[in-house]
C-alpha positions in Angstrom: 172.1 83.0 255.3 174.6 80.7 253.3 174.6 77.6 256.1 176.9 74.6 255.3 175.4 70.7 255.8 177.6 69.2 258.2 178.4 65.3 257.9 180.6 62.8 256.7 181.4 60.9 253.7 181.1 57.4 254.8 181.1 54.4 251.3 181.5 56.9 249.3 177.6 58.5 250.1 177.7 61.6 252.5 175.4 61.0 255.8 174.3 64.7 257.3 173.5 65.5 260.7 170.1 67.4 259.6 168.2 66.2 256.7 166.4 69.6 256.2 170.1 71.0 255.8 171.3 68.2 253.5 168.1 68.8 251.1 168.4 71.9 251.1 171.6 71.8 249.9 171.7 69.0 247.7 168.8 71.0 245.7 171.6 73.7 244.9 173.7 71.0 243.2 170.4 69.4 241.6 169.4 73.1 240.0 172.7 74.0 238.7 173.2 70.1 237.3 169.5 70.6 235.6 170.7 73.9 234.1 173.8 72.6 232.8 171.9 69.8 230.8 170.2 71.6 229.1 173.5 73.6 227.6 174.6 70.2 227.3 171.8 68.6 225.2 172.2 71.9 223.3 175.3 71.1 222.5 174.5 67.7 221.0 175.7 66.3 224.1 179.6 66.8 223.6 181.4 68.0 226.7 184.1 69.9 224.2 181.2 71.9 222.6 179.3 72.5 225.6 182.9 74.5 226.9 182.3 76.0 224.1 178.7 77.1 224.4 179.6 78.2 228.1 182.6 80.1 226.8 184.9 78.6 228.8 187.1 76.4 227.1 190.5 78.5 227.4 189.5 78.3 231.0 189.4 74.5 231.8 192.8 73.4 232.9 192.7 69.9 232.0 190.3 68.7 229.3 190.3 65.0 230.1 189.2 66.3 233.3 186.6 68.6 232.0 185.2 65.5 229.9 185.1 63.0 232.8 183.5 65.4 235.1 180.4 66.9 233.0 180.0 63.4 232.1 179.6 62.2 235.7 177.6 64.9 236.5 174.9 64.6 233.0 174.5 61.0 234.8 172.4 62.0 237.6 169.1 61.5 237.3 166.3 60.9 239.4 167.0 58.2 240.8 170.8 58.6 241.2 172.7 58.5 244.6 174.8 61.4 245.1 178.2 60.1 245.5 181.5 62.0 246.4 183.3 61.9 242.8 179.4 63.8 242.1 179.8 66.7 244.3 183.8 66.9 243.2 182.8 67.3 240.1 180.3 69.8 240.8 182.8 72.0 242.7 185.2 71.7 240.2 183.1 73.1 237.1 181.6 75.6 239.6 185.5 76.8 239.9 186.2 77.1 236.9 182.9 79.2 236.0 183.5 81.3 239.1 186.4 83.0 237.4 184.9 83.4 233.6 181.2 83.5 233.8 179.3 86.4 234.6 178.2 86.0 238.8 179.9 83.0 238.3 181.1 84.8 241.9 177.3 84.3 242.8 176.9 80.9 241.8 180.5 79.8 244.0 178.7 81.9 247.2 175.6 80.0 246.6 177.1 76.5 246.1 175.9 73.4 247.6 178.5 73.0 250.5 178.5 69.2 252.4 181.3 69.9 255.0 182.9 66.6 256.2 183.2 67.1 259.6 186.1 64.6 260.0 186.3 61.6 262.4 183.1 59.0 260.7 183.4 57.2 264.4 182.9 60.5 266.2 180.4 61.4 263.6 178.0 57.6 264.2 178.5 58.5 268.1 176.8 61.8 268.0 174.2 60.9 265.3 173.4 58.0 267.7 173.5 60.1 270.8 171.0 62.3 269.0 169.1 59.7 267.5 168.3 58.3 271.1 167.3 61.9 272.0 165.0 62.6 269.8 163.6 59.1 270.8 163.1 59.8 274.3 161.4 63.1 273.5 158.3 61.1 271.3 
C-alpha cells in the first residue's frame, strides 16, 4: 500500500513524524532523480535536449520553468538536504510525465508523497509528546 509521510515543512527542510516512513519515501524521489541523470548526462547535460530525449518538450508548459527545475533536481547529490523547492520540482516534472510518458500514470501513483500536515506548533507538540513516550518506554 501507497502510505503518505506525514510532517511539516519547517526552514524550508520537511521534519516527519516516522523516519521509516520518510525514508522510505524520500528513496522514491532519490530513484526517479538517479534515473533522470542519467537521461540527463545523455543529453550532454542540457535540460532542452533532455525534454527532448524524454519526448516531452510540446508537453512542458513553461520552459524557464522546466530549466530551473531539472537543474535543481541534477543538484542533489549525496550529501544534499532535501529542501521544499526539491520535492516541488520533483512533483512538477513527475506531472508533466504523468500525461505523456508511458505509466507515467504509474510513476504519479508511486510518487514520493511528504504531506504537510499543517500547524508546525501543533506538529513540535505531538512529536514532543511522542518523543517523551517513547522515552518513558526505554
Amino acid at each position: 500500500m501507497n502510505r503518505p509521510c506525514n510532517g511539516v515543512w519547517l526552514d524550508d527542510r520537511f521534519k516527519p513524524n516516522n523516519l521509516d516512513n520518510y525514508l522510505r519515501e524520500t528513496h522514491k524521489l532519490l530513484m526517479f532523480v538517479s534515473s533522470l541523470q542519467a537521461v540527463y548526462k545523455q543529453s550532454g547535460e542540457d535540460p532542452i535536449n533532455t525534454a527532448r530525449l524524454l519526448n516531452i518538450q510540446e508537453a512542458i508548459p513553461d520552459a524557464k520553468e522546466w530549466i530551473t527545475s531539472l537543474n535543481r533536481l541534477m543538484s542533489i547529490g549525496p550529501d544534499s538536504k532535501l529542501k521544499q523547492a526539491h520535492y516541488r520540482d520533483y512533483l512538477w516534472v513527475l506531472a508533466i510525465l504523468k500525461h505523456t510518458a508511458d505509466n507515467g500514470d504509474l510513476l504519479w501513483y508511486n510518487r514520493c508523497r511528504l504531506n504537510d500536515i499543517g500547524d508546525a506548533s501543533g506538529w513540535i507538540i505531538a512529536d514532543t509528546v511522542n518523543k517523551i513516550n517513547r522515552y518513558n518506554r526505554d
